[in-house]
C-alpha positions as CSV (number, residue, x, y, z in Angstrom):
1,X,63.1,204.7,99.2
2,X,66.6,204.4,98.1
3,X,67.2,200.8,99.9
4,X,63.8,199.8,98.5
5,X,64.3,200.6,94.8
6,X,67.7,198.9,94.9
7,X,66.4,195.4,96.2
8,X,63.4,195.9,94.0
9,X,65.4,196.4,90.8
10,X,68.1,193.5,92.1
11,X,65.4,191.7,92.1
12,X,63.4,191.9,89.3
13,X,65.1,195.0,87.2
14,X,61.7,196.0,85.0
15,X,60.1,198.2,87.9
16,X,56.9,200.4,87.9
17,X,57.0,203.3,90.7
18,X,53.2,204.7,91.4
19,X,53.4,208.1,92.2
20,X,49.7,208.6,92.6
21,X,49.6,209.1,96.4
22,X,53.1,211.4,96.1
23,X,52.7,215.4,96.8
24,X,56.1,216.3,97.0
25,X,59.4,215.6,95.5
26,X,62.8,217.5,95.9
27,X,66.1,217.4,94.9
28,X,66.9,214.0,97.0
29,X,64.0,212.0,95.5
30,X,65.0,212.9,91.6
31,X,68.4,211.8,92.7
32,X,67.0,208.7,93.7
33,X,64.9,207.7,90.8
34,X,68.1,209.0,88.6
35,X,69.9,206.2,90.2
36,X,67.6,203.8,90.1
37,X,67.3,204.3,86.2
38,X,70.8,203.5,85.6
39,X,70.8,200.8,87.9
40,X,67.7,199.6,85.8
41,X,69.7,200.0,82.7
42,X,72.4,198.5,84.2
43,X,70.6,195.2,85.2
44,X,68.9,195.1,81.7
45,X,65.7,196.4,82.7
46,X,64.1,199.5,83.3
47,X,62.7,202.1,86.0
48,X,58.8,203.2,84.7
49,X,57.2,206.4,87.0
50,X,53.2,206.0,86.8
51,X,50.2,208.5,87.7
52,X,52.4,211.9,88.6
53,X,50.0,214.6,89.7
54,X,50.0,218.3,90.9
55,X,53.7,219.5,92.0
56,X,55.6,215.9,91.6
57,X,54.8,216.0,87.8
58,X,55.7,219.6,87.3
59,X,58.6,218.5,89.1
60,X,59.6,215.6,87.0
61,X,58.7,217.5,83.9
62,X,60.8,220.1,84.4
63,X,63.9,218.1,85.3
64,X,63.3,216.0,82.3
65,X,62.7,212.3,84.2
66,X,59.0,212.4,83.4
67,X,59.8,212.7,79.8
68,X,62.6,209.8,80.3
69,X,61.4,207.7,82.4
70,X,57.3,208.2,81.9
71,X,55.1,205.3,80.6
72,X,55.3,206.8,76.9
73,X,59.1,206.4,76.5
74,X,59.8,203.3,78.5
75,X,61.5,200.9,75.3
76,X,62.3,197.7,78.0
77,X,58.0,196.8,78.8
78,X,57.4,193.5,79.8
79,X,54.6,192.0,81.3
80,X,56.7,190.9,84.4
81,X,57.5,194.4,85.7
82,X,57.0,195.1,89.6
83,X,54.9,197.5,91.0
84,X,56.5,199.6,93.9
């Protein structure tokens, strides 16, 4: 996931992650999509997460990423963004 997000965002650095098929996160993904937010930000762009459900949005909630990096609070839209 790690490799992915990082050629995505070098890419193209306005990326939307779907998390609608995702049941489980831990400790290693949030550390991923932490990264991948600065890296984002870095590039000028920005890391949006999309349809959390059950556990991975409780998850992200609690932590604080849904709230940062959730469709609502995303200030870098563009039409161009990639969908991962």
């Amino acid at each position: 996931m790690s490799d992915r997000l990082t050629a995505t965002i070098a890419a193209t650095p306005i990326v939307d992650v779907d998390l609608a098929a995702v049941t489980f996160i831990d400790s290693t993904v949030i550390s991923v999509l932490v990264s991948a937010h600065h890296a984002a930000t870095l590039a000028g762009g920005a890391l949006t997460l999309l349809h959390p459900t059950g556990q991975v949005k409780r998850v992200l909630t609690v932590t604080g990423i849904l709230p940062l990096l959730g469709p609502d609070n995303c200030e870098t839209r563009a039409e161009g963004a990639h969908h991962e």
